[in-house]
N, C-alpha and C positions, 0 to 999 in steps of 0.2 A: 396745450403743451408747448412748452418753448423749447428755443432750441441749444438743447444741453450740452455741456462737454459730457467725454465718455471716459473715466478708467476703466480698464477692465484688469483685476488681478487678478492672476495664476496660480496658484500654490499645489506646484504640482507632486504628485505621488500621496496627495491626501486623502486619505479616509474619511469618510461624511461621521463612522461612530466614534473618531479619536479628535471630535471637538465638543466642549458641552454644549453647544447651543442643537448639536444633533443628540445629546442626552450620556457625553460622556464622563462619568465619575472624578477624572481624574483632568487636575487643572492644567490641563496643555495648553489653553486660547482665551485668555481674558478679556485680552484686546479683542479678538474677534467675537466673541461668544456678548459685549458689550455694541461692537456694530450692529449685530445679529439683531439684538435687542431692538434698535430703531430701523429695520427694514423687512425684506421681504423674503422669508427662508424657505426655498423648497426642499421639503423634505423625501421628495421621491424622485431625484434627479442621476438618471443613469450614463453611462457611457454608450455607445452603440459601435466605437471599436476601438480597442487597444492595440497595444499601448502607444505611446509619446506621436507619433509622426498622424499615427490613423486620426488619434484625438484632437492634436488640435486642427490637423485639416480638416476635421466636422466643424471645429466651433469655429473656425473663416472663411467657412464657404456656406455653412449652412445647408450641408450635403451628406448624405449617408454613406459611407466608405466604397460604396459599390457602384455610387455613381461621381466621386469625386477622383477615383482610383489608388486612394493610398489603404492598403489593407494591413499593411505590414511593412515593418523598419526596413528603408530597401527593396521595394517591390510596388508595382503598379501596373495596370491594365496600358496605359499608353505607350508603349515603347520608350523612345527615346525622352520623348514628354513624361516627366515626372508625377504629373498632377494633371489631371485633366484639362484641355486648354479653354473646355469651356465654362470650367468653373468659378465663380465668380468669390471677389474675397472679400472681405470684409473690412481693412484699410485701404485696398483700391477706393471701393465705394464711399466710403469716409474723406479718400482725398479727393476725389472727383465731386465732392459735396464741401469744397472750401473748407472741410476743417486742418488744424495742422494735425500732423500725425507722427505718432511718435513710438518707441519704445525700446524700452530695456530686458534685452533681452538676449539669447543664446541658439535658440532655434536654427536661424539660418546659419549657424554651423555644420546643422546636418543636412538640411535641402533650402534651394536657393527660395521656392518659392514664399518662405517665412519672411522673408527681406520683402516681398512685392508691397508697396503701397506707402510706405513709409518716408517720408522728409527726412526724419533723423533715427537712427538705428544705432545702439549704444550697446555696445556686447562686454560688460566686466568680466575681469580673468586675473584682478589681482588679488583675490583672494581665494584662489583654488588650493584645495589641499592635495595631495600625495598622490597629484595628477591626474585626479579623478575629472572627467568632462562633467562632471552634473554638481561641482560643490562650488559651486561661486555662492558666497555667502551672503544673507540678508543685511547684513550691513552696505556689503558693497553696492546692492541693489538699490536698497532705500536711498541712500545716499544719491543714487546718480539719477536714480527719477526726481528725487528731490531739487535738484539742483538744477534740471531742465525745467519743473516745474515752476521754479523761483522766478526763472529767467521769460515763460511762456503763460504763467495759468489766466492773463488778461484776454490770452486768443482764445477763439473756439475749437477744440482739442480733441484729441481721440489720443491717449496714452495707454500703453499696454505694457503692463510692469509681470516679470515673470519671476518669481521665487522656485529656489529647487531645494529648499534645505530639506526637508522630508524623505527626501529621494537617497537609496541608497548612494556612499557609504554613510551610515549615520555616526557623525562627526561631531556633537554636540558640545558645550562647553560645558568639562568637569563638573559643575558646581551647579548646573540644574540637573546631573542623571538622578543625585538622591532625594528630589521631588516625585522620580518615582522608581525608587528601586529602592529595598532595605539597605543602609549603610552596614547593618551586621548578618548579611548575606552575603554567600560566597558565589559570585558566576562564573569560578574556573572548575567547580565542583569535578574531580575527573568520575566520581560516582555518576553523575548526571547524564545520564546517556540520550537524552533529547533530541538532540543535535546530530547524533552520530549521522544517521540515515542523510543529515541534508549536506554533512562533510564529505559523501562520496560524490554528490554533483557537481559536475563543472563550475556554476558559482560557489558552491561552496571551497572546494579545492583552491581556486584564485583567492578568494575572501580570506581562508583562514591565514594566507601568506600575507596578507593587506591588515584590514582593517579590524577584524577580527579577532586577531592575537591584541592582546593588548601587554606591554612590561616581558616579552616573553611570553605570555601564558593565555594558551587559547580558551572564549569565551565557550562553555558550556551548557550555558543556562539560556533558553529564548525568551523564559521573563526580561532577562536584561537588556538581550538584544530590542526587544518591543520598548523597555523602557528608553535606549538612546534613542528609537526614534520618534517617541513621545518628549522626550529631552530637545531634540531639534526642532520638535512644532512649537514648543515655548521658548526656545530662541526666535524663529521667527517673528513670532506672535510678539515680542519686546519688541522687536523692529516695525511692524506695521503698526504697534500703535504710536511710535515716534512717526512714522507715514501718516496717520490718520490725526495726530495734532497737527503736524504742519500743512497740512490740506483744511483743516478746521482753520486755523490761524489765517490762513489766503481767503476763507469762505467760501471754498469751494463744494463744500455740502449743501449752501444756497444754487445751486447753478448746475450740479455736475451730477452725473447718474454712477454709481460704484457698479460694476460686476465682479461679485469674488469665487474663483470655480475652481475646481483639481478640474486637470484631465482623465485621471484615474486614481483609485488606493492603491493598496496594498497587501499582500497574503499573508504576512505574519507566518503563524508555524501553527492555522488551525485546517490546512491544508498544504498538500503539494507545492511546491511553487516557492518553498521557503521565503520569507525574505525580499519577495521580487513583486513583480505586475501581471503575473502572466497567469491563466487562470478564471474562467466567466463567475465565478461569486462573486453574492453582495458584495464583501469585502473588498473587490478590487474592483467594480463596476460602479456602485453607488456612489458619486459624487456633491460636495457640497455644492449648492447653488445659493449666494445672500447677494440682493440685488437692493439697492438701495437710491430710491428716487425721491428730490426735496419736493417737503411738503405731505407724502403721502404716508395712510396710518401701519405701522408693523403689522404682519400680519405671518402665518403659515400657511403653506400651500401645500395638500397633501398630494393630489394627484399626482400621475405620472408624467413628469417631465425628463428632456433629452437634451447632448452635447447641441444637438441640429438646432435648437429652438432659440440658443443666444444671439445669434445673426441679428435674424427676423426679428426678433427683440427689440434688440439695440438701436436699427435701423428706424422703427419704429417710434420708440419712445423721442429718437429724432428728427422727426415729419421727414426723412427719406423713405421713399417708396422702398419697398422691398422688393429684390430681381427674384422674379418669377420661376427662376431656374431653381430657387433654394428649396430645399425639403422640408424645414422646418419650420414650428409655427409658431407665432407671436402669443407671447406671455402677457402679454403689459394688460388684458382684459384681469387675467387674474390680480394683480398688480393695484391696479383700480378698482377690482371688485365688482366688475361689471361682465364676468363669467365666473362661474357654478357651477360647471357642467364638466366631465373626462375630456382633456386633450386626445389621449390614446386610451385605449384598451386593453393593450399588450404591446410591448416595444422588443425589440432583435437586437442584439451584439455580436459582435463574431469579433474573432482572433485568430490572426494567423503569423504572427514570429517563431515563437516557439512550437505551439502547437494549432492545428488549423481546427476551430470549433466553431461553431453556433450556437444561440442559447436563446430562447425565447421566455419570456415572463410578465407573469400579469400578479394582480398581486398577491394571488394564493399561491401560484404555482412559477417555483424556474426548470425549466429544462435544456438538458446541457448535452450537444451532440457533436461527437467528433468523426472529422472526417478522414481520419487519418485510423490504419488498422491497426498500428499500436502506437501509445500514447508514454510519453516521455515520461510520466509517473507512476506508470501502470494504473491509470485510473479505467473505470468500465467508460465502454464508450459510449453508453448511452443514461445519464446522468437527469432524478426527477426528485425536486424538491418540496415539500408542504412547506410555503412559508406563514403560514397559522402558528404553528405550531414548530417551526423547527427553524426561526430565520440563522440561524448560523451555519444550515447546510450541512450537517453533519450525516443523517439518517436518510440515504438512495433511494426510494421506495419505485422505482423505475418495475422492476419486476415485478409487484405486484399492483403495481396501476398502468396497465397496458392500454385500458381504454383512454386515462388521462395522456398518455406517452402518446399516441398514435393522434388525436385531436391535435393536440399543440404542438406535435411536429408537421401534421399535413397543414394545419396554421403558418408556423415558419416557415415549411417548402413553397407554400403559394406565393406569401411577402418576399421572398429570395428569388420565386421565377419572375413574377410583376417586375423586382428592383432588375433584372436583367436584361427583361422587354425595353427598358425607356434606351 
């Protein structure tokens, strides 16, 4: 292996089933789902903690949220230290390996330590909409990674480009919602009472003042809502394939390894949590992973992989050693195809913003435990899913599989007391 540039792109608040190349219906990602085509798709790639701050502090330390300290938006084991001080990151190591380092991005707006390691750190904010911190738009992103990489793709690189269009408010432009909504449906329907229940939540109540009302008239229908934010992944998706010609045109598919990942999905309105990130289902845990390295054959990876595993990865696929201190393991055997075998067995998430839980899952079984003695949605607190047969989470079966419940929590309590020992 030689020694590669790295992008890594972000596309965050994505859902692994609202793109076709993870088997979805409906045409969100052409561009991508045509990447997808010549690389490396993990298809069982999870979060292990939400949302935004927890996430990507896994995927640049290469650390499980328990031992890196970021558990939740605002909140860390270290006192005054933010971020564990002995955790190691992932552009430090990159610049401390002669590469230049780069990226486009908004991150260290919220903690500083998203800024560590970086030469050049590009924050666009000229296309934010109606004030919202998360809607700098993919144009403006492409654009200014593009425009550093014009000026740099001859050095040896580490760029990390971060897309938020997904990410609520969904803001999408007019003229792709009716790619997936009927134009002779009505989403202000006041018969439609869908909604009503998620109108009495704190987001919802801010939301329907915002972005929600649309002309006067508030939105009804959560098809439609799902449909703008299926509208915004194929805005993106227009922009990263303009990103992905102009990185072909430089040949930097010759030379350079892609990683394209969410940090987390999204709930939609097939649970609690309307709308948002918060919540341990598939739906807002499973993350796309499409890694793309020149030379090697497309291929799917079913196993279980994690946010912890990209580091070790990346590090790897770059003849730099991997720091010792990281939790995660090195993909690139799958990659190569010179591993076969289960990375993990069962992998843990926990969330603690909104609500503090735990959830452990292997691939028959999620189970979902809160630690907290009542629960912002009224959900039971102790949550067991059959995914054979029921991957949408829909049907609890906690009560009567006590024996499955008590296995795979004394399972999690071991992995939670070990991650507290180190």
């Amino acid at each position: 292996m030689g020694k590669y540039n790295v992008i890594c792109i972000a596309l965050d608040t994505l859902r692994a089933d609202h793109l076709g190349a993870y088997g979805y219906p409906k045409k969100t990602s052409p561009a991508i789902d045509a990447f997808a085509s010549s690389s490396s798709v993990f298809t069982n790639f999870f979060a292990p903690g939400i949302p935004t701050q927890p996430s990507y502090s896994t995927v640049f330390t290469g650390q499980y949220p328990l031992t890196h300290g970021i558990i939740a938006h605002g909140t860390a084991f270290y006192g005054e230290k933010p971020i564990n001080p002995n955790s190691p990151l992932l552009p430090v190591i990159m610049a401390e390996n002669k590469y230049l380092t780069s990226a486009v991005d908004n991150l260290a707006n919220m903690k500083p330590w998203f800024l560590n390691g970086y030469e050049f750190y590009t924050t666009p904010a000229t296309t934010r909409i109606q004030n919202f911190y998360q809607t700098v738009q993919a144009e403006d992103i492409t654009k200014r990674a593009t425009e550093w990489l014009e000026r740099y793709h001859r050095e040896n690189f580490f760029l990390f480009v971060h897309y938020w269009d997904p990410h609520t408010p969904y803001l999408p432009p007019e003229d792709l919602v009716p790619l997936f909504y009927p134009k002779d449906k009505n989403p202000y329907n006041p018969e439609d009472t869908r909604m009503k229940e998620f109108y009495q939540t704190p987001h919802g109540k801010a939301w329907s003042k915002t972005w929600l009302t649309k002309q006067g008239k508030l939105i009804t229908d959560p098809e439609y809502v799902e449909a703008l934010y299926d509208a915004e992944i194929r805005y993106m998706d227009g922009w990263l394939e303009k990103f992905f010609y102009f990185c072909k045109s430089k040949g930097l598919f010759n030379n350079t390894v892609f990683v394209i990942f969410s940090d987390h999905g999204e709930i939609m309105y097939s649970h609690p949590g309307f709308f948002d990130h918060h919540g341990l289902y598939d739906c807002n845990i499973h993350c796309p992973l499409i890694v793309y390295v020149p030379d090697l054959k497309p291929c799917r990876i079913d196993f279980l992989t994690q946010h912890v595993d990209i580091a070790p990865t990346i590090l790897n696929l770059c003849n730099i050693p991997v720091d010792p201190k990281m939790e995660g393991n090195d993909l690139s055997g799958y990659l190569f195809n010179t591993k076969r075998d289960e990375t993990y067995d069962f992998l843990v998430t926990e969330e603690c913003t909104y609500q503090a839980k735990w959830a452990i899952r292997i691939k028959e079984h999620k189970l979902i435990v809160s630690r907290n003695d009542k629960d912002i949605h009224g959900c039971p607190p102790v949550e067991l899913y059959d995914l054979t047969t029921d991957k949408a989470e829909q049907k609890n079966i906690a009560v009567c599989q006590r024996e499955t419940v008590n296995a795979l929590q004394a399972k999690m309590e071991l992995w939670i007391a070990d991650m507290l020992r180190k």
